[in-house]
C-alpha positions as CSV (number, residue, x, y, z in Angstrom):
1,X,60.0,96.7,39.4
2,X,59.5,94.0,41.9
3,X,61.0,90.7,41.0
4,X,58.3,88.1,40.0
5,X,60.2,84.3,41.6
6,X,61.0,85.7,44.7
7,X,57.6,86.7,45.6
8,X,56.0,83.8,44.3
9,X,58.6,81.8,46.2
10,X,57.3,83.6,49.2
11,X,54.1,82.5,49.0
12,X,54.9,79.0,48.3
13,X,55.3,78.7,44.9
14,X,51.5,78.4,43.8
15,X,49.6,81.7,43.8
16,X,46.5,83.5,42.6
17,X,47.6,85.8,40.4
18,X,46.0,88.7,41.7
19,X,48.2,88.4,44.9
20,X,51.5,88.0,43.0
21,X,50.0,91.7,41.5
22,X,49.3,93.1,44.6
23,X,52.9,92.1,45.9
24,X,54.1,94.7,43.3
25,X,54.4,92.3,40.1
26,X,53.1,93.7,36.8
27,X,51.2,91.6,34.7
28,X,53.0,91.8,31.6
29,X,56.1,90.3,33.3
30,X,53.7,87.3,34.9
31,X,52.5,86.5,31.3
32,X,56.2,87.1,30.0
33,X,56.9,84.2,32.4
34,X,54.5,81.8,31.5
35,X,55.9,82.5,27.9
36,X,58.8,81.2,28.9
37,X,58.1,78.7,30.6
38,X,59.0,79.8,34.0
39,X,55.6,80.0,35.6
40,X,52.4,77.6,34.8
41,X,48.8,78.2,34.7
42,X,47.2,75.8,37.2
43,X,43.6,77.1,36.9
44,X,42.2,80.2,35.6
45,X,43.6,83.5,37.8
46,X,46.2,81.1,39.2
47,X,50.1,81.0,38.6
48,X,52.8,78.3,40.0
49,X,56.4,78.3,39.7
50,X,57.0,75.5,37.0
51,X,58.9,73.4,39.6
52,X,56.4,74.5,42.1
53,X,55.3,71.5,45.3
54,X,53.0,69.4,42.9
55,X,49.9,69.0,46.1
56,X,50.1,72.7,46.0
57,X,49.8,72.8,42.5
58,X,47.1,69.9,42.3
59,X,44.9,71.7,44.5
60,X,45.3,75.2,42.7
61,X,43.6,73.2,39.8
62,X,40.9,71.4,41.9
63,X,40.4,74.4,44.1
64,X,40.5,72.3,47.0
65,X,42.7,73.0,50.0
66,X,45.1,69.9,51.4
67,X,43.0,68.8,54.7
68,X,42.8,66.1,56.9
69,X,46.0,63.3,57.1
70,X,47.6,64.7,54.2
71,X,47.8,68.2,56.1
72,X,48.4,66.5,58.8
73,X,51.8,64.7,57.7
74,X,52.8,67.8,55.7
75,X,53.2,69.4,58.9
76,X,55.3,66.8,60.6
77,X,52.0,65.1,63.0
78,X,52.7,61.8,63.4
79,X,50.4,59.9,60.6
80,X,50.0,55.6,60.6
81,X,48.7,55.6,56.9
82,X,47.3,58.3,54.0
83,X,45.2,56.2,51.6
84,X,45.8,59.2,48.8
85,X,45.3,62.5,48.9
86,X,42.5,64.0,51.4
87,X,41.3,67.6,50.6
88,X,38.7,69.9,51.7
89,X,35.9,71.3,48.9
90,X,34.1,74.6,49.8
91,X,30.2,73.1,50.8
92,X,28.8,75.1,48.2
93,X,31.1,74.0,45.3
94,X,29.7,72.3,42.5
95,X,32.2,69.9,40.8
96,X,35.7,69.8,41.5
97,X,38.8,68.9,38.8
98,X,40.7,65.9,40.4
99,X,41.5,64.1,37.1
100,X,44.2,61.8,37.7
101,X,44.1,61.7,41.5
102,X,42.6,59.5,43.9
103,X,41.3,61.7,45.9
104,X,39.3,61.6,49.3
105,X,37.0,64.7,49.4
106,X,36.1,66.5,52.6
107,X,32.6,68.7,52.3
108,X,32.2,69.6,55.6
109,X,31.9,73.4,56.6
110,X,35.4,74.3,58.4
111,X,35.2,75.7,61.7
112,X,38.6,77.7,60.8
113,X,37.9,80.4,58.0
114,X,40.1,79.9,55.1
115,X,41.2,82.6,53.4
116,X,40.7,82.5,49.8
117,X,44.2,81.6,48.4
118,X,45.0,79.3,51.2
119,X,46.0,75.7,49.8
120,X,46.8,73.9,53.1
121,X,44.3,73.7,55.7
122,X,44.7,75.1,59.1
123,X,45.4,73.3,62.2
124,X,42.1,73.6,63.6
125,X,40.3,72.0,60.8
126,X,43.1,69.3,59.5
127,X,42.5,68.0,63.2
128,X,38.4,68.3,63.0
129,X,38.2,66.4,59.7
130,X,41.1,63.5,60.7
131,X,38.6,63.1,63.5
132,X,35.2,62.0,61.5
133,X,37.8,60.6,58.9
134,X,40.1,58.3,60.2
135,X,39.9,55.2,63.0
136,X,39.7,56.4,66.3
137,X,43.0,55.5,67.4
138,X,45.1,57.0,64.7
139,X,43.0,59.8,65.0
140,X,44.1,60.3,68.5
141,X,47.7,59.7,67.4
142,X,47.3,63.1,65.0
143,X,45.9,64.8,67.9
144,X,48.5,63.7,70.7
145,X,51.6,64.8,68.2
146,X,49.8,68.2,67.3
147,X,49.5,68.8,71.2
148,X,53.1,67.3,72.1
149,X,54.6,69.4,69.3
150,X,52.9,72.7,70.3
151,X,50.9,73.4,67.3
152,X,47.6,73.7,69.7
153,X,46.7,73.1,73.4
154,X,43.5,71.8,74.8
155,X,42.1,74.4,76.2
156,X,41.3,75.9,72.8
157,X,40.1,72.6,71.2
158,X,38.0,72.6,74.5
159,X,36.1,75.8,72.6
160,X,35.2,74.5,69.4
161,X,32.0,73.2,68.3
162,X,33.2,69.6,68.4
163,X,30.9,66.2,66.9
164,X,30.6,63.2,69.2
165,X,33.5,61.4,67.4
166,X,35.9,64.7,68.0
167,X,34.5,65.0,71.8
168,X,36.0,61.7,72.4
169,X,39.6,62.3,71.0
170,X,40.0,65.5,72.6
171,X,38.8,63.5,76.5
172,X,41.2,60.8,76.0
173,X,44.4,63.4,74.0
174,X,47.2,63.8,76.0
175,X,50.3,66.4,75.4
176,X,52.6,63.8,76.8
177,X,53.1,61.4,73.9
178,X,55.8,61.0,71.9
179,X,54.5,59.5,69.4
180,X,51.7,57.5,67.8
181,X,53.1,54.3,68.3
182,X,52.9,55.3,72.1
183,X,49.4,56.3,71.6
184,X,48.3,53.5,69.7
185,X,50.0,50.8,72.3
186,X,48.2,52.5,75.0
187,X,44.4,52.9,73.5
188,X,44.9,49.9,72.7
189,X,45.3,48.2,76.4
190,X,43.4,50.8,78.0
191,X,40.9,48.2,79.1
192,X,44.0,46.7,81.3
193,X,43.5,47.2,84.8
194,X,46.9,47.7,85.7
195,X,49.2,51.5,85.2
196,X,50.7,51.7,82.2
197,X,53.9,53.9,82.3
198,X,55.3,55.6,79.0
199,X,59.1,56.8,78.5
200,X,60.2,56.5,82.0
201,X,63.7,55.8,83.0
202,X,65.2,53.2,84.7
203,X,68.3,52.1,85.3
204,X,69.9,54.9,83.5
205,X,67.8,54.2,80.1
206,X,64.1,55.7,79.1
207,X,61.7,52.6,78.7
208,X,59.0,52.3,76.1
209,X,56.3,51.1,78.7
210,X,56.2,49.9,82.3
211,X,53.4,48.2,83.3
212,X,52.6,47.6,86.6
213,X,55.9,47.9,88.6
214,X,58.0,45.4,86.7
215,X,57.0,44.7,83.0
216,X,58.9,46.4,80.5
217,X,57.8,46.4,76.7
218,X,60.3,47.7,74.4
219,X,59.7,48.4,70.8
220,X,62.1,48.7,67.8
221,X,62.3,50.5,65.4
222,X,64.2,50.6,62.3
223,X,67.4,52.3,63.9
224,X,67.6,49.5,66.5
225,X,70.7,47.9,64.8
226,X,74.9,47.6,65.1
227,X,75.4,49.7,68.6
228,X,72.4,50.6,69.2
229,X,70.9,47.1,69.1
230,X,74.1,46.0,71.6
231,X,73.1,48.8,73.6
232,X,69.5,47.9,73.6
233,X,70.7,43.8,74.6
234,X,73.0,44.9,77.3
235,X,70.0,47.1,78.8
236,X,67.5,44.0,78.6
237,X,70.2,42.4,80.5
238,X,70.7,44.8,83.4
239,X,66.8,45.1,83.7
240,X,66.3,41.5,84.3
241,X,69.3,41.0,86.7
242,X,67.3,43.6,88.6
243,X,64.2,42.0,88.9
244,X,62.2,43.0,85.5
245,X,60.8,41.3,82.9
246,X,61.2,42.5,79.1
247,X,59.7,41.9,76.4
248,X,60.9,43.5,72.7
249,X,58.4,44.1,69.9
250,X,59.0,45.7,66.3
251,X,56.9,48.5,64.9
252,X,55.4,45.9,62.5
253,X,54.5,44.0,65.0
254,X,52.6,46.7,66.8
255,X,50.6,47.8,63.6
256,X,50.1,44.8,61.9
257,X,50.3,41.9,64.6
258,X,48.8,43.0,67.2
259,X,47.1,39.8,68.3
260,X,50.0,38.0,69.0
261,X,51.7,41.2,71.0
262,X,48.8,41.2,73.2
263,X,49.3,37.7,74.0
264,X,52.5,37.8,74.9
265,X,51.9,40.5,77.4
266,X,49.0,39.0,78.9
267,X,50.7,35.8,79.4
268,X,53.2,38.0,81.0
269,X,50.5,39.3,83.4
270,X,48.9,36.2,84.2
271,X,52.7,34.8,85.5
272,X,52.4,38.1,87.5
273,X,55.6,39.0,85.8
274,X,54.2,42.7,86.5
275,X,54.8,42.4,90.0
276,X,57.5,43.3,92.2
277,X,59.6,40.5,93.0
């Protein structure tokens, strides 16, 4: 007799029951579980593990799959905000059960079958939908960690049957960033006419961004305290004893002031602080 938590374990905890069957459990033990409290009843022919991930058990009941940003920061992409949930409803369903959830619903036909079973979305579509979903630039922030991280490469995006709004992520996604904060600074001073260098090293210590040949932005995050923020100072230092200007930013500042870092750099550039000395 095949043991019933192992298996279900195996498949993530949240299962239609006819698949926990096939994997060699008998029904009697499945209902004996739920008896007991071990296993719950999401939705009819489904079964979850009564401590089972709560999304996974949430869609069982909806029969949605997890999609877009919220697939998307499951699997480790790089996400700037998830206003709730996002899932994906088959086109053809007719009313879905999202009592007690916020829910953003995606109806759109996936271009990546998915399997019946499947809660989580696959790579393929999670990227499609974050696409038409979300703001162009933290759409391309998804993207650029998916291709830095190796979960997809261009050339098969290239194939797809992509909208205008995809087309347009895809041209501008590079495998090179490191993460969205780097994507984000550098969509969003594209329209600079001057190069814009990410994580290169200089005097012994990667750099956030070089632009031109002597303007260094750095930008903090929250680990940028006690050593490393000494570090960091005695770095600034030995970059402007050797000719470059610095100028340090925080992540908030980034996301939510952005104005006011843009000004600061362009002051910069009009002082031609981005020239060689």
């Amino acid at each position: 007799m095949v043991d019933l938590l192992p298996v279900l374990r195996a498949q993530g905890g949240v299962a239609r029951r006819v698949a926990v069957i096939e994997a060699g459990v008998s029904s009697y033990a499945i209902d004996q579980a739920v008896a007991a409290g071990d296993l719950v009843r999401p939705r009819r022919g489904w079964v979850a593990l009564a401590d089972a991930d709560p999304y996974l058990v949430a869609a069982a009941r909806a029969g949605v799959v997890l999609t877009c940003i919220t697939r998307a920061k499951r699997l480790g992409l790089w996400v700037l905000a998830e206003d709730g949930p996002h899932v994906g409803a088959p086109p053809t369903a007719s009313r879905l059960d999202l009592r007690n959830h916020d829910a953003t619903v995606h109806w759109a036909r996936p271009v990546q079958p998915r399997p019946a079973g499947v809660l989580e979305d696959g790579i393929l579509n999670t990227l499609l939908i974050v696409a038409t979903c979300q703001p162009h630039e933290a759409a391309l922030a998804v993207w650029e960690s998916a291709l830095n991280l190796g979960f997809v490469d261009k050339e098969e995006l290239v194939r797809l049957p992509l909208t205008g709004s995809a087309r347009r992520v895809l041209e501008e996604a590079s495998p090179f960033a490191d993460s969205g904060l780097e994507t984000i600074f550098r969509t969003r001073l594209r329209w600079l006419r001057h190069p814009i260098r990410t994580q290169i090293w200089i005097h012994g210590h990667r750099v956030d961004f070089l632009i031109g040949e002597r303007l260094v932005v750095q930008i903090d995050g929250g680990h940028h305290v006690g050593a490393q923020r000494a570090e960091d100072v005695a770095h600034d230092a030995a970059l402007t004893l050797r000719g470059y200007h610095v100028i340090r930013v925080t992540y908030g500042q980034v996301i939510e002031g952005w104005p006011d870092v843009q000004e600061q750099i362009m002051r910069a550039v009009a002082q031609g602080l981005h020239r060689p000395v």
